[in-house]
C-alpha positions in Angstrom: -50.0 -46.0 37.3 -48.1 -49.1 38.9 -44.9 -50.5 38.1 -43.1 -53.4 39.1 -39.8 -53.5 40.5 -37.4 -53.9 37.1 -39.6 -51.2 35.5 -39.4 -48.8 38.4 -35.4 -49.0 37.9 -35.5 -49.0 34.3 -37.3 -45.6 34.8 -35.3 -44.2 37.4 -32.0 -45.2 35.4 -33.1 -43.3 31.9 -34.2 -40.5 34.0 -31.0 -40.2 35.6 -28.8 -40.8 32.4 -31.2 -38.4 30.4 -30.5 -35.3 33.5 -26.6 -36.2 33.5 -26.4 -35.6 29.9 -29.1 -32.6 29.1 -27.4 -29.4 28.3 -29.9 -27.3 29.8 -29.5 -25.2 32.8 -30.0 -26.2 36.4 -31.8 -28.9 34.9 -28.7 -31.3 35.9 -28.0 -30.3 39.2 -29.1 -31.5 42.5 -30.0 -28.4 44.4 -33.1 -30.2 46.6 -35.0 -33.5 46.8 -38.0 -32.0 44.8 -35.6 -31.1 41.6 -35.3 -34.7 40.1 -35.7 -34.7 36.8 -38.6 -37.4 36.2 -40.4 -39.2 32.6 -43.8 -38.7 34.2 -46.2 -36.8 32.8 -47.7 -33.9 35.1 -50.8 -31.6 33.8 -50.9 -28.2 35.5 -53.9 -26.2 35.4 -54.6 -22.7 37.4 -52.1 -20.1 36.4 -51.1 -16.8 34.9 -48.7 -17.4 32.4 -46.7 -14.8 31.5 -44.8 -16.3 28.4 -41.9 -14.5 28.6 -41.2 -13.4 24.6 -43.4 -10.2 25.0 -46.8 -12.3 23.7 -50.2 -11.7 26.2 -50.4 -13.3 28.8 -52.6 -16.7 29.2 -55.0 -16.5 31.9 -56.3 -19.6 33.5 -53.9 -21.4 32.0 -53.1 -25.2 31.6 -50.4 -27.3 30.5 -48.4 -30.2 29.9 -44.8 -31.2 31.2 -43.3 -34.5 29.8 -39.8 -35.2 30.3 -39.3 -31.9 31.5 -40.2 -30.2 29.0 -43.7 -28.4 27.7 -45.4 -30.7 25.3 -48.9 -28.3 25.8 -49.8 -24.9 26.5 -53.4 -22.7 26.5 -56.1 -21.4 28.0 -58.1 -23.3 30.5 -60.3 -26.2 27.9 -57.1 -26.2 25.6 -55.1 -28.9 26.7 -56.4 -32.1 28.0 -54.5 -34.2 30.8 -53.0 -37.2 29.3 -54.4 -40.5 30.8 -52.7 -41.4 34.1 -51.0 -38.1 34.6 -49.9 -36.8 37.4 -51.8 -32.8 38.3 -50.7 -29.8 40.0 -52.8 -26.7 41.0 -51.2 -23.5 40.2 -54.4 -21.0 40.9 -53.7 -18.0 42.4 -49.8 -18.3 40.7 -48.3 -16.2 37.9 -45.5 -18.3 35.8 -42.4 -16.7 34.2 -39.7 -18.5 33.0 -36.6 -18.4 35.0 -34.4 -15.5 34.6 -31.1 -15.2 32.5 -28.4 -12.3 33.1 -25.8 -11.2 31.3 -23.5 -9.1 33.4 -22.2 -10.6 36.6 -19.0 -11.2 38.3 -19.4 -14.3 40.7 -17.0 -15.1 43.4 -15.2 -11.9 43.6 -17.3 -10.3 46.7 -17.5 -11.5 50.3 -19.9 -9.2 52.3 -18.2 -5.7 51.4 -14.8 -7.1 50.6 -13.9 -6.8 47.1 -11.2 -8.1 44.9 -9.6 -11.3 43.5 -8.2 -12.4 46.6 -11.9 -13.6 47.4 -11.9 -15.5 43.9 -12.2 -19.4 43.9 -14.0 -22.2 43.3 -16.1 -22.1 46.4 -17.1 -18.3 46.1 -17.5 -18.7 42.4 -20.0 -21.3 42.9 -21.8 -19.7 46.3 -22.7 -16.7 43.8 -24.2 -19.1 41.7 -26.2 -20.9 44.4 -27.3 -17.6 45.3 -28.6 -16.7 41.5 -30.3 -19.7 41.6 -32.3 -18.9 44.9 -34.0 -15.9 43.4 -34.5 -17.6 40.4 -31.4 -16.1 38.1 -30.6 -19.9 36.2 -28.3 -18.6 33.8 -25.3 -15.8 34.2 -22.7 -14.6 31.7 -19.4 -13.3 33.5 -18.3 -9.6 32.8 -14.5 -10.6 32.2 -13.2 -11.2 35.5 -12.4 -14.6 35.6 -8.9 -15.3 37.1 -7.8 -17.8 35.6 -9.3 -21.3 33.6 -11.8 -21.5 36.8 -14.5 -20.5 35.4 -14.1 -22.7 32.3 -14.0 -25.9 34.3 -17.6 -25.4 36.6 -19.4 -24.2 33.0 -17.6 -27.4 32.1 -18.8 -29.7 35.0 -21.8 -28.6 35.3 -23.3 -29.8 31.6 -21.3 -33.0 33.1 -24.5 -32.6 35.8 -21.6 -32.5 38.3 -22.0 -28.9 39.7 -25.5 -26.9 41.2 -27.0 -23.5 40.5 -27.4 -21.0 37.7 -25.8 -22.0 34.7 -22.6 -20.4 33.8 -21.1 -18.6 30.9 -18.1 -17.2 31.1 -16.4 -14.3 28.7 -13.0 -15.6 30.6 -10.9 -12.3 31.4 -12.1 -9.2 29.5 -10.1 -7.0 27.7 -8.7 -3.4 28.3 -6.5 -0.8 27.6 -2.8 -1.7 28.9 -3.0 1.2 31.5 -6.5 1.3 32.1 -9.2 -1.0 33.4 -11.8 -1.1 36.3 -9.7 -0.4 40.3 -9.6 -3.6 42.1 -9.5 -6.6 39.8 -5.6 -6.5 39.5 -4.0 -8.7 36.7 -7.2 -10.3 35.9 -8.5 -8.4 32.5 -5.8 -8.6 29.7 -4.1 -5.5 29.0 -3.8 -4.5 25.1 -1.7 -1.4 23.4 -2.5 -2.3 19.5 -5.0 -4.2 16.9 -2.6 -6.9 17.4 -2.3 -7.4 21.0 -6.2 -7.4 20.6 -6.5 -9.8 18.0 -4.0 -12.2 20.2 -6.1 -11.9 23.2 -9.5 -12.8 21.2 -7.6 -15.9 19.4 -6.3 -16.9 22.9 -9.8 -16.8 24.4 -11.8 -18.4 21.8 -9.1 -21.3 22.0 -10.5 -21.6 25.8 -13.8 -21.6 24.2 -15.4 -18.8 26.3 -19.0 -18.1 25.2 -18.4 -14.1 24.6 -15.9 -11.7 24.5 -16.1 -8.6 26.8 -14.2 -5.5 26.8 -14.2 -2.0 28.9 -14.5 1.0 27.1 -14.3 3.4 29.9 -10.9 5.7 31.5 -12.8 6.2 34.9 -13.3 9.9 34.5 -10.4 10.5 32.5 -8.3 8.6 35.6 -7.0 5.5 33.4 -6.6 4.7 29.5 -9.4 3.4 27.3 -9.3 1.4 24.1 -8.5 3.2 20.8 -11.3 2.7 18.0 -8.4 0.8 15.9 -7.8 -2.0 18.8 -11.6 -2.5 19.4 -12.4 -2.5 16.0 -9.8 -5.2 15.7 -11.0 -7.1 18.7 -14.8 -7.3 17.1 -13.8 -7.9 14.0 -11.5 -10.8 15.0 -14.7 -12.2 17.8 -17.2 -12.3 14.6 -14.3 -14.1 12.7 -14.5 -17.2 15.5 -18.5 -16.7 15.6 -18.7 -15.2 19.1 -20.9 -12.6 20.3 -19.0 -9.4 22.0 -20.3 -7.0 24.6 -18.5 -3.6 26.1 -19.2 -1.7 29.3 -19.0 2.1 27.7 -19.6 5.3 29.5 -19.4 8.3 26.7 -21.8 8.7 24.2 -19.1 9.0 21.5 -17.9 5.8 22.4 -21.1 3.7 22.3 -21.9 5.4 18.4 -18.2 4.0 17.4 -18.5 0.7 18.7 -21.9 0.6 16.9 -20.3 1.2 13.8 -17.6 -1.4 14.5 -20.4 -4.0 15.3 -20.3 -4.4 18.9 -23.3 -7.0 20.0 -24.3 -5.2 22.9 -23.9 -2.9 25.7 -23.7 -4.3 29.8 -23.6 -0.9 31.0 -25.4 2.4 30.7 -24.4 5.9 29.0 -24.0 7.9 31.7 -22.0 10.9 30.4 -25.0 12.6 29.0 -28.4 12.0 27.1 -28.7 9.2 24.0 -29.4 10.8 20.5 -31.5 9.2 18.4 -28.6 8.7 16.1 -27.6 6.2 18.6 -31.2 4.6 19.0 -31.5 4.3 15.2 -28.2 2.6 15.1 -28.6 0.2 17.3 -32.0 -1.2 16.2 -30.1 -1.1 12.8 -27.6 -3.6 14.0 -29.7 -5.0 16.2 -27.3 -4.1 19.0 -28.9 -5.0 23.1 -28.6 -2.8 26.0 -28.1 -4.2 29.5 -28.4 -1.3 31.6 -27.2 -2.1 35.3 -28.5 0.7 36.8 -28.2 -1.2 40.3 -24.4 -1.0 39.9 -24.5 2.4 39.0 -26.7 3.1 41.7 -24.4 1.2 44.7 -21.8 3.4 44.4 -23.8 6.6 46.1 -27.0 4.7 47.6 -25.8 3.6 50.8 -25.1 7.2 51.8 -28.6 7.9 51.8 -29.6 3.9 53.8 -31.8 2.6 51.7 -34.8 1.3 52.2 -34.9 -1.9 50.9 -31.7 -2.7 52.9 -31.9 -5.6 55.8 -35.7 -6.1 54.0 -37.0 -9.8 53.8 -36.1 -10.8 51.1 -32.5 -9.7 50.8 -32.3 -11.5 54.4 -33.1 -15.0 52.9 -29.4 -14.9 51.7 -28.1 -12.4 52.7 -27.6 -11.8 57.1 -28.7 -9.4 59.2 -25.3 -8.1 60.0 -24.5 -7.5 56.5 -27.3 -5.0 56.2 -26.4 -3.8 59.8 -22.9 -3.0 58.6 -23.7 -1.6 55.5 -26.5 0.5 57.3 -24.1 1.8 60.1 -23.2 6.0 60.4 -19.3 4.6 59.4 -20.0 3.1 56.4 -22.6 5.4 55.2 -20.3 8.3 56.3 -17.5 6.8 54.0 -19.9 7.4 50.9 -20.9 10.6 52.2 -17.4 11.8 52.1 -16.7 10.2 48.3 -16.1 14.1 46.2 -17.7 12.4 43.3 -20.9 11.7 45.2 -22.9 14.7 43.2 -21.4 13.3 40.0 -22.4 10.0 41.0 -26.2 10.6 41.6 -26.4 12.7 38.1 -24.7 9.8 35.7 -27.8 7.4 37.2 -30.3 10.0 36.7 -29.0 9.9 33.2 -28.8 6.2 32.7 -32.7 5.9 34.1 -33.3 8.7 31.5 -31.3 7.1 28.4 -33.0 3.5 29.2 -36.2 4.7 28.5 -35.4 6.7 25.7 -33.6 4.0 24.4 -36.7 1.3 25.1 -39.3 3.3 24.3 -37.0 3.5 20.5 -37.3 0.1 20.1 -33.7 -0.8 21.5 -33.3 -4.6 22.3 -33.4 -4.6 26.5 -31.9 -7.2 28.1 -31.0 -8.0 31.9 -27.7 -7.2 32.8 -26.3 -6.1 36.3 -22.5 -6.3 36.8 -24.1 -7.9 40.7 -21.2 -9.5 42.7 -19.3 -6.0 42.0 -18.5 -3.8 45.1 -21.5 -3.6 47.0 -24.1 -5.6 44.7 -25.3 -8.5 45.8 -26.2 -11.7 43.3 -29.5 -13.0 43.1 -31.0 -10.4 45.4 -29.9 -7.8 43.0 -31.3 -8.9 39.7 -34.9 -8.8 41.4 -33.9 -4.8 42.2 -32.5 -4.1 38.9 -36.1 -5.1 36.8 -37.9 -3.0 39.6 -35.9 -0.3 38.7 -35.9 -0.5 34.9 -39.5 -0.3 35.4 -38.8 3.0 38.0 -37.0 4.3 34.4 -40.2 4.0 32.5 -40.1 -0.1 31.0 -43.3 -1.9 31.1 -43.4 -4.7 33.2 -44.3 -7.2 30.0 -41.0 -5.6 28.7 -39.0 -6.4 31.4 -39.6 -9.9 32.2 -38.9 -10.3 28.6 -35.7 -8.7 29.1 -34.9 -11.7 31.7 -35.8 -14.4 29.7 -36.6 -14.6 26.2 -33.6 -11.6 24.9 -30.7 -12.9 27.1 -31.1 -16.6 27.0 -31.3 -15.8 22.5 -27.9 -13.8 23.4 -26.7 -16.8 24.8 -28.2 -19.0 22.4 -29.8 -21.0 24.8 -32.7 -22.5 22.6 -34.5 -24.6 25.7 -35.2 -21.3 27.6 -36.2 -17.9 27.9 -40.1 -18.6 27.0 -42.0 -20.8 28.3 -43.5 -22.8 25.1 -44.0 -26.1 23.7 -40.3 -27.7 23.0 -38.7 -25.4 26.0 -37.5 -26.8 28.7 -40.3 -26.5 32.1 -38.1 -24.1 34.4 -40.2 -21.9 35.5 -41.1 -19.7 38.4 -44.5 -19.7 40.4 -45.4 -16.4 42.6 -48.1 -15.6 44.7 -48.2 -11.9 43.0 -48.0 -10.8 39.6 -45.2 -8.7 38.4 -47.5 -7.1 36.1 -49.5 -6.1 38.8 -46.9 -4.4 40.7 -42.9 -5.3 39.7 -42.4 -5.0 43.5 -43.9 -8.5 43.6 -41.1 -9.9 42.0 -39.5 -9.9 45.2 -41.5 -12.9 46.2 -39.8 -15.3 43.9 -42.4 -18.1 45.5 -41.5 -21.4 44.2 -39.3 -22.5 41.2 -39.5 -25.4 38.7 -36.6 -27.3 37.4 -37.8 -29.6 34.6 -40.9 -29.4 35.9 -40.4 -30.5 39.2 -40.6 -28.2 42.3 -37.3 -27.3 43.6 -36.8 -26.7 47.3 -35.2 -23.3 47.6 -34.0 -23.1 50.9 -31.7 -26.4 49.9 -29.6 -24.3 47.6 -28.7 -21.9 50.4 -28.4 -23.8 53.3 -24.5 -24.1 53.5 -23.5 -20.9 52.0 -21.5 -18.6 54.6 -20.8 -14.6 54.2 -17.9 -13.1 56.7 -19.1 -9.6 57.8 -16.7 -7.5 59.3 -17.3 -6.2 62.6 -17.0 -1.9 63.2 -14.7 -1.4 66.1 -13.7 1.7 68.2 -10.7 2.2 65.9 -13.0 2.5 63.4 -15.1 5.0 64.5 -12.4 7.3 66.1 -11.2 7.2 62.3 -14.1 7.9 60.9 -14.6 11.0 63.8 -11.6 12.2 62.7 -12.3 12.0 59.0 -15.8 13.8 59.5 -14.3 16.6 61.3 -11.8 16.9 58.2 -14.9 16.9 56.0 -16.1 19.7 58.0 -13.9 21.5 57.8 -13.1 20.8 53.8 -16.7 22.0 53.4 -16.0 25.3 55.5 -13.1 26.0 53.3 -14.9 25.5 50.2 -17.4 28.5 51.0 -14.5 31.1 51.7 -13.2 32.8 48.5 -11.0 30.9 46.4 -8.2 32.3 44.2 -7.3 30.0 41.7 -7.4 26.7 43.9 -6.5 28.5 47.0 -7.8 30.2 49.7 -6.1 33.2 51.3 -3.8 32.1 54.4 -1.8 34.8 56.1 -0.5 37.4 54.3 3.2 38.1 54.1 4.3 41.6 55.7 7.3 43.5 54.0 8.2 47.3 55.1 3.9 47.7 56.0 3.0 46.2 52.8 0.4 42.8 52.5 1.1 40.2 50.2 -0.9 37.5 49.7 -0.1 33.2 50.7 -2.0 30.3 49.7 -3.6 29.0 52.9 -1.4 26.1 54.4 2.1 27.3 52.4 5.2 28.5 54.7 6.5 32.0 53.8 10.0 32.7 54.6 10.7 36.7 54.1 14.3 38.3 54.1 14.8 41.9 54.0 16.3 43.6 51.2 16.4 45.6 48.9 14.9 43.9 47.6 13.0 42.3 49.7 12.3 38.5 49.2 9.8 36.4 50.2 9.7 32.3 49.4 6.7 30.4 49.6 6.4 27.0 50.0 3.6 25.1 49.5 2.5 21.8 47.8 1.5 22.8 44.6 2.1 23.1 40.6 4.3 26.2 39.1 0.8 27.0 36.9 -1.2 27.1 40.2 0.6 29.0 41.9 0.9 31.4 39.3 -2.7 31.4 39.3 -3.2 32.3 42.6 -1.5 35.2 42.3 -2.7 36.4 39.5 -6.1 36.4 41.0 -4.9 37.2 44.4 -2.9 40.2 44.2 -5.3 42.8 42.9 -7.2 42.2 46.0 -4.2 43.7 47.9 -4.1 46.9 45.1 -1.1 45.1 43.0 -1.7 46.3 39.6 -0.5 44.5 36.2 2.4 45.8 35.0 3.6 43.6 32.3 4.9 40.3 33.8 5.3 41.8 37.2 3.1 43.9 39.6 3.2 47.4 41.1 1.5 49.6 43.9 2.7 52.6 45.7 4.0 52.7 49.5 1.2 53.5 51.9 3.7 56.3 53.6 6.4 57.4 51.1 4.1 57.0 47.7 7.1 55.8 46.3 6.3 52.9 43.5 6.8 49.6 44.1 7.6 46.5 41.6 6.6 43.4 42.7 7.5 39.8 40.7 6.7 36.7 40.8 8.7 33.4 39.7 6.5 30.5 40.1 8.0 26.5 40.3 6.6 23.3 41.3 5.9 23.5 45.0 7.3 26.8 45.7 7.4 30.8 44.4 10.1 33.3 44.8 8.3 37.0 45.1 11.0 39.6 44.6 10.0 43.5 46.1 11.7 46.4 44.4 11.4 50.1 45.5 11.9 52.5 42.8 
C-alpha cells in the first residue's frame, strides 16, 4: 500500500491521538520502538491460541488485528486476510492474553529491603516496568499506597504519559487501629468502630480508588483484627459508592463472616486449617474470588531451604546475580532457619495448596493474586511462579491462565482484556512452549504484543537499577554468634522442662535440694527459717509453675498451698512455701 507524504502524516497523527487517548492498558505507553500503536491492518496465521476465558483452545489459528484490536478470530481457513494487509507468522507459538493481578504492592521493595522508606515515584513505577516484562499488564495494589502517589501514575498513565502494567490502586487499606501487617508504618488507616470505617471508605472513594482492601488478620494473635461490626460497615458502605472490596484473611471463621457480609473476594489464602464446604458453597453463592498468593506465603520459609529456581534465567532477566547470591548465602538462609515459626510456617502453605484445590475443584472463582513486591517477592518474576504453583496445588493449567486474564481483568472491569476475542484489545503474549504442555513453560514469556504490535522487552528494563547489600565480616561473626545461640537453644529444648524451665542449680539449705529455674540467681539466708530468693526474668504464674512441677522431683510433697518432706538425717518434717511475683519467688523453709 503507498501513501503520499500528507497521508502518511494524517495516519501517523490519528494513530498517535487515538494511543494518547485509549483507556486500555500498556496500550499508551512507549515501552520500545516496536509498541506503536498503528491503523494497519496485520493478519496472523500459525498459532495456538489459548483464549483465555476457559473455552478450547484454537489450533492453527488465524486472525485479524485492526487498530489494535481483534476484528477476526478461528481456525486456520476461517478468517481471510484483508486486501493489502500486512502478515505475521506465529507457527510454533502459543497466544494468551496478557496477564492481570490483583494483589501487589509496587515500589515498596528494593532487593531485600522492605518498607515505605523505599516508596516513590520511581520505585513505584520500576515495579511496574518489571510486571510488564514478564507480561503482568495490569496490577491492583493491596493497600499500601503512601500517600495520593499512586493516584496520580493510574492518572497519567490513561493520559499515555507513564509505561508499564497498568495500575489500580485500592489507595491505603484498612485495619484495625492496633493491628496491621509489621513494616508498612502509618500507611494502612487504622479504624476502632463502624464509623471510623465508614469515614475511611467515603474518604477513599472521594480519591476514586478502584477497590477497597482491608486486613483481616492479628498475626498469630500478635496484633488486633477488625471486629465483624466495623467490616460489615466498611462493605456495606464500598457497595454503597459501587466499589468492589477485597480482604487478606487467615482464620476460617473469618473468611465465612466476611462471606456473609459480602466481601468480593479474598487476596490471600486460609491457612489456619482446612476450607469446609460450607465455605465453598458460600462463596460460589455470592460469587465471591479467591486469589491465593501462595508465593508470598511460601517466601517467608523458602529461602531457608535455597531454592531451586533462585539465580535461574529467567529471574536474572530482571532481577541480578547478586541478588540471588545474597539471598542464596549461609547468612541469609541461616536467618530463616533460625525464625521459631519456621515449622508453623511450612504447615499454613501446605494448607493453603490444600484449601486452593478444594476450593477450585468446588467451583470457587480463581483469580491471580500474589501480594509480589512484599518482603522477599519479586514483581513480574513472581506472578510466573505463583500459576506454576497453583497448578503444583492441583489447578489445571486451562484454569489457570484463565485465572490471569479473563477473572481479574472482569474484577477490574476491564472490558478490552482478559480474552483474546473479537472487540478486545490485541495484547497478547507469544511463547515458544505451551503452558498447557508443561506450566513450567510459562517461564519463557517469549514475545509480547501491545495493540498488536511487537513490543521490545528488553526496552522496558533497561534502566531499571536494584541496590543489593553486600555481607560483610560483621555480618557473619553475627550470624556465628547467633548459630551457636541456636545451638545451644536447641540443646536446651531436649532437656526436661518444668513448666517453661529447665532445672539450673539447685539451692542447698541444711543438706536439702531445692529446685532454680536455669539462668535465675538464688540468694539463700539461713534461718529458721531458712529463706531462699530467686530472681529470674519471668511471670508470678510461671514461676509458680515451675515449681509445682519441679518440686516433686526433689520428694516435696503437696501439702495444701505449701510443700513438705522429711530431713534426710533427723526425719524431722519439713514445710516448704512458695510466694511467687513477677520476676522473682520468695521460698520460705520451716522445720517442725
Amino acid at each position: 500500500m503507498k501513501l503520499d507524504t500528507k497521508s502518511l502524516i494524517a495516519v501517523i497523527l490519528v494513530s498517535l491521538l487515538a494511543a494518547a487517548c485509549s483507556p486500555e492498558s500498556g496500550d499508551e505507553s512507549k515501552n520500545g520502538k516496536k509498541q506503536q500503536a498503528t491503523s494497519d491492518v496485520t493478519f496472523y496465521f500459525g498459532a495456538r491460541v489459548i483464549p483465555g476465558d476457559g473455552s478450547p483452545v484454537i489450533e492453527d489459528a488465524t486472525f485479524i488485528v485492526s487498530n489494535g484490536k481483534f476484528t477476526a478470530v478461528g481456525k486456520k481457513g476461517e478468517v481471510t486476510p484483508p486486501k493489502g494487509s500486512g502478515r505475521i507468522d506465529l507457527t510454533g507459538r502459543t497466544l494468551t492474553p496478557v496477564f492481570f493481578n490483583l494483589q501487589a504492592q509496587p515500589g515498596l521493595s528494593n532487593g531485600p529491603s522492605y518498607g515505605p522508606k523505599n516508596y516513590g515515584r520511581e520505585s513505584v513505577i520500576a515495579d511496574l516496568d518489571r510486571y510488564a516484562y514478564y507480561g503482568i499488564m495490569g496490577v491492583l495494589t493491596g493497600g499500601t499506597d503512601d500517600g495520593d502517589l499512586a493516584m496520580q501514575i493510574r492518572d497519567e498513565q490513561r493520559q499515555g504519559k507513564v509505561n508499564g502494567a497498568r495500575l489500580y490502586t485500592s489507595g491505603r487499606g484498612i485495619v484495625a487501629r492496633g493491628g496491621g501487617p509489621a513494616g508498612l508504618g502509618n500507611i494502612p488507616i487504622s479504624v476502632a468502630t463502624a464509623g471510623d470505617a465508614r469515614k475511611a471508605v467515603s474518604e477513599l472513594a472521594e480519591k476514586k480508588v478502584d477497590a477497597i482492601k482491608l486486613w483481616i488478620d492479628d498475626d498469630n494473635g500478635k496484633g488486633a483484627k477488625l471486629k465483624s461490626d466495623v467490616y460489615g460497615a466498611a462493605i456495606d458502605e464500598a457497595h454503597k459508592r459501587n466499589l468492589k472490596i477485597v480482604a487478606e484473611v487467615f482464620e476460617l471463621a473469618d473468611a465465612k463472616d466476611l462471606v456473609k457480609a459480602g466481601i468480593d473476594g479474598f487476596v490471600s489464602s486460609i491457612r489456619d486449617r482446612d476450607v469446609d464446604n460450607q465455605l465453598v458453597s458460600a462463596m460460589k453463592e455470592k460469587n465471591a474470588f479467591l486469589a491465593p498468593a501462595l508465593t508470598t506465603a511460601e517466601a517467608k520459609f523458602e529461602y531457608a531451604d535455597k531454592p531451586s529456581w533462585l539465580g535461574e534465567q529467567t529471574m536474572r532477566e530482571v532481577y541480578p546475580a547478586q541478588l540471588s547470591a545474597y539471598l542464596a548465602d549461609p547468612v541469609t538462609m541461616n536467618k530463616f532457619k533460625r525464625n521459631p515459626e519456621l515449622g508453623a510456617l511450612r504447615q499454613q502453605y501446605a494448607t493453603a495448596m490444600k484449601n486452593l484445590k478444594k476450593m477450585a475443584d468446588g467451583g470457587v472463582r480463581i483469580a491471580l493474586g500474589t501480594n509480589s513486591g512484599s518482603p522477599d517477592t519479586y514483581p513480574g518474576y513472581f506472578e510466573l511462579r505463583e500459576m506454576i504453583s497453583m497448578v503444583e496445588a492441583g489447578m489445571q493449567p486451562m484454569d489457570v491462565i484463565k485465572a490471569a486474564t479473563s477473572v481479574p481483568a472482569a474484577f477490574l472491569g476491564n472490558n478490552d482484556h482478559g480474552v483474546i476475542a473479537v472487540g478486545k484489545v490485541a495484547d497478547f503474549l507469544a511463547m515458544p512452549n505451551s503452558p498447557l504442555d508443561k506450566m513450567t513453560n510459562i517461564k519463557d514469556v517469549g514475545s509480547l504484543y501491545l495493540k498488536g504490535a511487537e513490543v521490545e522487552r528488553s526496552s522496558i528494563i533497561q534502566n531499571i537499577k536494584i541496590d543489593v547489600p553486600k555481607i560483610t565480616e560483621r555480618d557473619r561473626e553475627a550470624d556465628a554468634r547467633a548459630e551457636e545461640a541456636a545451638r545451644l537453644a536447641a540443646a536446651e529444648a531436649k532437656l526436661p522442662h518444668y513448666g517453661k524451665f529447665v532445672l539450673g542449680p539447685a539451692a542447698t539449705v541444711r543438706s536439702m535440694a531445692v529446685p532454680t529455674p536455669k539462668g535465675s540467681k538464688a540468694d539463700i539466708k539461713a534461718g529458721p527459717p531458712d529463706r531462699i530468693t530467686v530472681a529470674m526474668r519471668a511471670s508470678a504464674a510461671d514461676l509458680r509453675d515451675f515449681y509445682s512441677k519441679a518440686l516433686p522431683a526433689y520428694k516435696w510433697s503437696a501439702a495444701g498451698n505449701c510443700w513438705q518432706r522429711q530431713h534426710p538425717a533427723s526425719n524431722k518434717a519439713e514445710t516448704l512455701c512458695v510466694e511467687p511475683a513477677n520476676n522473682s519467688a520468695v521460698i520460705q523453709i520451716t522445720e517442725k
